[in-house]
N, C-alpha and C positions, 0 to 999 in steps of 0.2 A: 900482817902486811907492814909494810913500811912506810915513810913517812913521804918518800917520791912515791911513794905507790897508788897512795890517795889522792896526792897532790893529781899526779898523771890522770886518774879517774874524773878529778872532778874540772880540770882542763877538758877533756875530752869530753864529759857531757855538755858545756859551756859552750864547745866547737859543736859538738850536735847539735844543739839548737838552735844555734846561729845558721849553719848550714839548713837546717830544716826551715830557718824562716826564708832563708834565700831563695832553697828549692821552692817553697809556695810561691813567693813573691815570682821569682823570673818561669819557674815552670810550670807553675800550676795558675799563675796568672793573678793571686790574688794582694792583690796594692795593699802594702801596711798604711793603716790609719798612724794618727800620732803617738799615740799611747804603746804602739807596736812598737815604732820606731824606737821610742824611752827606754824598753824591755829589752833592747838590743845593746846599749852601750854599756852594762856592767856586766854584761857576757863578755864583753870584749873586754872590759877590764879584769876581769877575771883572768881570760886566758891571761894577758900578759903580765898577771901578780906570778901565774903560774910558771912561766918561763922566766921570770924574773928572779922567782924562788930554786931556783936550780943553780943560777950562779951564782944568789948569795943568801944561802938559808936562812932566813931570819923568821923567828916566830910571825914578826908584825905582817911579812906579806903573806901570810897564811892566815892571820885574824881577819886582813883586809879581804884578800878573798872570798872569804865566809859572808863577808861585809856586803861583798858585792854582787853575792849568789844571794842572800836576803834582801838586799835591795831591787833587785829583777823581780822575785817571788811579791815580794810589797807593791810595786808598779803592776805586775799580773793581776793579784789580787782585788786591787783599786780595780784595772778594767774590767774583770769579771762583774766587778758591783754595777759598775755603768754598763755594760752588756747587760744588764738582768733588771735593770732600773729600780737597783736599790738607793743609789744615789745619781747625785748632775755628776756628768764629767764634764771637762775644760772647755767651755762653751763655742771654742773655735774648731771643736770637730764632733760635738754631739748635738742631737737636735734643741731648738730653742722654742720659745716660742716667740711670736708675731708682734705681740705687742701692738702699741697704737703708732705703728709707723705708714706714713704715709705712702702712695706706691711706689715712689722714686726711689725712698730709701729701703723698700723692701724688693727692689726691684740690686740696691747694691749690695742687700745681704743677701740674697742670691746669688749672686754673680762674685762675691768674696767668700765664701763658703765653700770647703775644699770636697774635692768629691770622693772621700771615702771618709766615711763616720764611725763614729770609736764606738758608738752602742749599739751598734748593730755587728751581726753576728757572722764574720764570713764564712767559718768550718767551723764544723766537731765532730767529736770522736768520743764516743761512752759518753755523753752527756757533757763532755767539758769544752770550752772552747778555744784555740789555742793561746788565749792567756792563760787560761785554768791550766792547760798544761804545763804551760810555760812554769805557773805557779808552783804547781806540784813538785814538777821535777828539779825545779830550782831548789826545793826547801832538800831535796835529796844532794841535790849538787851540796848544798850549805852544809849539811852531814859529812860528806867526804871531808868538807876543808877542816869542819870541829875534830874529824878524826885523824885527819893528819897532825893538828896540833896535840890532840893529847897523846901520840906516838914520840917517843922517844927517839930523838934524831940518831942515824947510823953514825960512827966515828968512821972514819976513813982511813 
């Protein structure tokens, strides 16, 4: 294969996911928490290293791509841990606890606490959930972009 060929492959899994999170999100109705959201901006940067690297082939926006399909799988990963409560996630969208606040002010962490939570579980599929997915297939996406770089660019 070549080296737009990869590049193409792993734009388009980048576009899939993105797309996949939309369709949950607007059609299947399920509201990204914050951590989702996170997991969505080095897709998007990816596609546009990927369109980027067409007009002007440079190794680097192919390392950065790679960069940026391991940094999505690294953000997936982290939430799959706070989904599974291996560790705290970001305390502004996973549960806390009460502590010795009095009712006023547990009445305003209530009322500022956003209504979808990162450790909790909205879909899965084989046991994973769509960070885990996200996770998985991003380390794949990350693959394509290592193998576009170790391909030997075409001369024209």
């Amino acid at each position: 294969m070549t080296r737009q060929s990869y590049v193409i492959l792993a734009v388009a899994g980048s576009a899939a996911l993105l797309l996949g999170a939309f369709a949950f999100q607007h059609l299947g109705g399920l509201a990204p928490c914050k951590m989702c959201i996170w997991q969505r901006y080095p897709h998007l940067a990816a596609i546009l290293l990927g369109v980027l690297a067409f007009f002007v082939p440079l190794p680097v926006l192919i390392v950065l791509g790679a960069g940026a399909a391991l940094v999505t799988a690294g953000i997936g990963g982290y939430h799959v841990g706070v989904e599974q409560g291996w560790w705290e996630g970001p305390s502004s969208c996973s549960g806390s606890a009460v502590g010795d606040l009095d009712p006023n002010a547990l009445f305003d962490q209530i009322m500022a606490a956003p209504l979808i939570r990162c450790d909790e579980i909205a879909w899965q599929f084989a046991g994973l959930s769509m960070a885990g997915w996200n996770m998985v297939l991003s380390l794949v996406i990350a693959g394509l972009w290592i193998a576009a770089l170790r391909v030997r660019p075409t001369s024209a």
